[in-house]
KOLGU-759022 format. One record per atom (N, C-alpha, C): residue number from 1; x, z, y; residue in one letter. Coordinates in steps of 0.1 Angstrom, whole numbers, plus 5000, padded with zeros to 4 digits. Atoms other than C-alpha are relative to their C-alpha. Example, Ala and Ser with C-alpha at 12.3 -4.5 7.8 and 13.67 -1.06 7.14 Angstrom:
<atoms>
ATOM/1/5009/5000/4988/A
ATOM/1/5123/5078/4955/A
ATOM/1/5009/5000/5012/A
ATOM/2/4991/5000/4989/S
ATOM/2/5137/5071/4989/S
ATOM/2/4992/5008/5011/S
</atoms>
This chain:
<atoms>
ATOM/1/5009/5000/4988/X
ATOM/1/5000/5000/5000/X
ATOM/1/5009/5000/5012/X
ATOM/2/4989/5003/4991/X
ATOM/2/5016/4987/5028/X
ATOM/2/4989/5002/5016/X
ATOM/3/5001/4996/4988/X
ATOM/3/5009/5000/5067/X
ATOM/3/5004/4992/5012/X
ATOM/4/4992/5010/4994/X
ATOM/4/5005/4975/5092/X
ATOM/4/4993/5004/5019/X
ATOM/5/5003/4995/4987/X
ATOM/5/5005/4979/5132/X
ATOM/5/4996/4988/5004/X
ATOM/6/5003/5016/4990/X
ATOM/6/4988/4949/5155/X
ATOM/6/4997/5005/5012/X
ATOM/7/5002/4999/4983/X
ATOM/7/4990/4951/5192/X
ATOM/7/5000/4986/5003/X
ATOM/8/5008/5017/4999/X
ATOM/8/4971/4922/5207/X
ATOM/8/4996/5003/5017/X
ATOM/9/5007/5009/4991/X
ATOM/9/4968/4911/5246/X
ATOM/9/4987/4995/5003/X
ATOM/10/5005/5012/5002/X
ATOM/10/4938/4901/5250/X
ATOM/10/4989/5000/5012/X
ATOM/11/5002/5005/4985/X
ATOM/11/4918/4886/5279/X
ATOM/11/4983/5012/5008/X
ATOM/12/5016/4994/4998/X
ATOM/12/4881/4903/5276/X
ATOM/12/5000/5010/4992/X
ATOM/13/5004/4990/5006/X
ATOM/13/4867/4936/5263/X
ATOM/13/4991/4994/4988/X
ATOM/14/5008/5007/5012/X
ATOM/14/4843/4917/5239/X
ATOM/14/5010/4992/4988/X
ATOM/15/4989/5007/5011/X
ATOM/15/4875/4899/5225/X
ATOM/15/5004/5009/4991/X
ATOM/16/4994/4987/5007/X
ATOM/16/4889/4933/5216/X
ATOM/16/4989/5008/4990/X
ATOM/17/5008/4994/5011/X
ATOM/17/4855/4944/5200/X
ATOM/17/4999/4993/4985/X
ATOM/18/4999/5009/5010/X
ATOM/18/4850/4913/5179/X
ATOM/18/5014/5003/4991/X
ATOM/19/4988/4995/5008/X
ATOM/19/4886/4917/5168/X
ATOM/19/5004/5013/4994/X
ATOM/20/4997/4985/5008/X
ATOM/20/4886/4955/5158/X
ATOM/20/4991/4996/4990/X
ATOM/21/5012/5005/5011/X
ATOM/21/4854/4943/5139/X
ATOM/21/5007/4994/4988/X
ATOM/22/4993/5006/5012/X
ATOM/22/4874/4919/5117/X
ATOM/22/5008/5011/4996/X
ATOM/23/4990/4987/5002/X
ATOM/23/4900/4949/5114/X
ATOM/23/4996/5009/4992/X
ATOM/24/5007/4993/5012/X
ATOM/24/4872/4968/5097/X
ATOM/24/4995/4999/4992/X
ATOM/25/5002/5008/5011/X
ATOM/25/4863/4945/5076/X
ATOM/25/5013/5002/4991/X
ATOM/26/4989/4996/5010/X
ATOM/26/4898/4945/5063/X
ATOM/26/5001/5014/4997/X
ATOM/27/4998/4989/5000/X
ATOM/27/4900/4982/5064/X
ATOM/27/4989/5009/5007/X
ATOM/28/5012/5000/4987/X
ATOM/28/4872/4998/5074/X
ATOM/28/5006/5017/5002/X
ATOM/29/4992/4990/4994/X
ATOM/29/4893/5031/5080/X
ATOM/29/5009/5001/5011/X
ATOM/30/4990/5004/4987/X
ATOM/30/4914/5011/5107/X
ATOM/30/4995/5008/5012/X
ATOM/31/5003/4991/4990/X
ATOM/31/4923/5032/5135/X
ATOM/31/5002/4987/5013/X
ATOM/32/4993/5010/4991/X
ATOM/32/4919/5008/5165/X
ATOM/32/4991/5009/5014/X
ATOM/33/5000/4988/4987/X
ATOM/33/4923/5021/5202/X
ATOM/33/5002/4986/5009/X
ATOM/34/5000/5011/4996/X
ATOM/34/4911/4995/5228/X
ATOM/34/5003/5009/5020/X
ATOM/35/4994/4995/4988/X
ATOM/35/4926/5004/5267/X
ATOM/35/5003/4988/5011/X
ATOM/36/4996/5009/4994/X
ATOM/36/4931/4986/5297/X
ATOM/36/5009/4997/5004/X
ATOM/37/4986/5009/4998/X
ATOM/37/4963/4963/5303/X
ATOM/37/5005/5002/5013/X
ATOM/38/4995/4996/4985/X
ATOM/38/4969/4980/5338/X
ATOM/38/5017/4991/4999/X
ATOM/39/4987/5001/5002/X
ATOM/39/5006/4978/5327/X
ATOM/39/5008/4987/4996/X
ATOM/40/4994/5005/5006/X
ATOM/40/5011/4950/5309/X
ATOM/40/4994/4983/5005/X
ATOM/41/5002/5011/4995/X
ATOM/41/4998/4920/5329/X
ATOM/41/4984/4993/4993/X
ATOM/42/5010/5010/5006/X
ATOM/42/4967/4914/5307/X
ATOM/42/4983/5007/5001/X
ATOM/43/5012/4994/4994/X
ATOM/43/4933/4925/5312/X
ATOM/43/4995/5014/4986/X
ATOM/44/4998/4984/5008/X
ATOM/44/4930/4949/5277/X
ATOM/44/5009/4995/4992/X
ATOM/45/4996/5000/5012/X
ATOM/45/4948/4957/5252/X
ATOM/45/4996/5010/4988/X
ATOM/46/5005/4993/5016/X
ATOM/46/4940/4965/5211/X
ATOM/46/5013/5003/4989/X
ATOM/47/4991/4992/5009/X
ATOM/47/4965/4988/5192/X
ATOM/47/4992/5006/4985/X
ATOM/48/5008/4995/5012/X
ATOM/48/4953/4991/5154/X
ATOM/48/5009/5002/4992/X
ATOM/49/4989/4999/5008/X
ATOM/49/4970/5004/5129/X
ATOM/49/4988/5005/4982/X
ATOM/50/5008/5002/5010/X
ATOM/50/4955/4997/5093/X
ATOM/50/5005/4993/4983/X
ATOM/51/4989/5001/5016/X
ATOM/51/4967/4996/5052/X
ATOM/51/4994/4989/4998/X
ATOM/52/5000/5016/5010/X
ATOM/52/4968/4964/5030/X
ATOM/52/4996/5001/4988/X
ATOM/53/5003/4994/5019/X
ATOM/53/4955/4981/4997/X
ATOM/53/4992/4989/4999/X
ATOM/54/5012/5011/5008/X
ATOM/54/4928/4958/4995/X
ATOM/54/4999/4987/5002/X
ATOM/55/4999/5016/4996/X
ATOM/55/4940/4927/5010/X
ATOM/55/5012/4990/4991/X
ATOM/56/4995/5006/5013/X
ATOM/56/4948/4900/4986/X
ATOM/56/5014/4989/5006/X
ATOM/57/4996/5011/4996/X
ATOM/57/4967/4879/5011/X
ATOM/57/5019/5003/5003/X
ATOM/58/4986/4996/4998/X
ATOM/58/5006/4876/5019/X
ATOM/58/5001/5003/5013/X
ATOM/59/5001/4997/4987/X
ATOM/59/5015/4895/5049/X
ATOM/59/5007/4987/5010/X
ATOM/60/5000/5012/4989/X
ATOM/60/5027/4860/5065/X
ATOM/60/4986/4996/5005/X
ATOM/61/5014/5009/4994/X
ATOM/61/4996/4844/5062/X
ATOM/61/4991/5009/5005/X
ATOM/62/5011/4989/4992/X
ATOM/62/4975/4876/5073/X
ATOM/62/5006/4999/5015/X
ATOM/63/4996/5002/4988/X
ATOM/63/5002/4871/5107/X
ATOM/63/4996/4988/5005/X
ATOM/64/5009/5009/4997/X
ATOM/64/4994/4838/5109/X
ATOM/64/4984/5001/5003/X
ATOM/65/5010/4997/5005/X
ATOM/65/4959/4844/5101/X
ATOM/65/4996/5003/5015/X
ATOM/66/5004/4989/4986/X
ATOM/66/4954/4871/5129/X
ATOM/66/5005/4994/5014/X
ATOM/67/4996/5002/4990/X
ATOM/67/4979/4854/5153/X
ATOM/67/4991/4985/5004/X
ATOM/68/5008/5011/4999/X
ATOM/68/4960/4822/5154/X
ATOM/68/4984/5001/5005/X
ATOM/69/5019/4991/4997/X
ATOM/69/4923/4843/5156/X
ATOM/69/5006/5005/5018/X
ATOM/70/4997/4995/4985/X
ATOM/70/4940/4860/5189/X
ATOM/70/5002/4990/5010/X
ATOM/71/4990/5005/4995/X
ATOM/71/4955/4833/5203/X
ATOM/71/4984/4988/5001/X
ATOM/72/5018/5007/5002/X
ATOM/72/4916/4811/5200/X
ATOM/72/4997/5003/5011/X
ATOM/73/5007/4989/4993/X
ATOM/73/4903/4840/5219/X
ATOM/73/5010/5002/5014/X
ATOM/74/4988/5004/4988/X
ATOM/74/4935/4831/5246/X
ATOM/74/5006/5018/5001/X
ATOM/75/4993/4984/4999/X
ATOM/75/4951/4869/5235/X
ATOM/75/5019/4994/4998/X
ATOM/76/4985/4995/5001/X
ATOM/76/4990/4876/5228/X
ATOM/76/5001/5008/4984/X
ATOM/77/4997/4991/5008/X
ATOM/77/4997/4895/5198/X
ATOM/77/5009/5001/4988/X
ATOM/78/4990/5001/5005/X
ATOM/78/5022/4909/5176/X
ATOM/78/4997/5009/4985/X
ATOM/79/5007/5001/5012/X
ATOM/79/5014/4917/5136/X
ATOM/79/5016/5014/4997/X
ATOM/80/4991/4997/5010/X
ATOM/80/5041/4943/5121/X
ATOM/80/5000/5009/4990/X
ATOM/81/4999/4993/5011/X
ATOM/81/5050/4961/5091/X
ATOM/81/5004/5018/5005/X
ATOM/82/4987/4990/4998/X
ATOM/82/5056/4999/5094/X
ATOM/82/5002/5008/4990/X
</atoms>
């Protein structure tokens, strides 16, 4: 069971809901913490941090996956292992 962090840019508050949504579909114990981008040039940002027990997929293609879904929705975001 592998522990994974995603911080995500992203333009609108509805983006950041939608996207914790998928997050609990994967995990529906994901801790995700949605805050405003005062600091970081972007209007919010989504900090989730959520395990892989049940996800069948390779942690590339779930980066992919996710970075491609944010990046639709005109976000930023960065996928890692911890």
């Amino acid at each position: 069971m592998q522990r994974l962090v995603l911080t995500a840019k992203m333009p609108t508050y509805e983006a950041c809901t939608e996207l914790a949504d998928v997050l609990r579909v994967l995990d529906e114990y994901a801790y995700v913490a949605i805050s405003e981008g005062r600091n970081c040039g972007g209007a919010w940002m989504l900090r989730a941090v959520f395990k892989s027990s049940h996800i069948q997929v390779k942690f590339a293609d779930l980066q992919r996956m996710l970075s491609e879904t944010i990046l639709s929705a005109g976000g930023v975001s960065l996928l890692v292992a911890a």
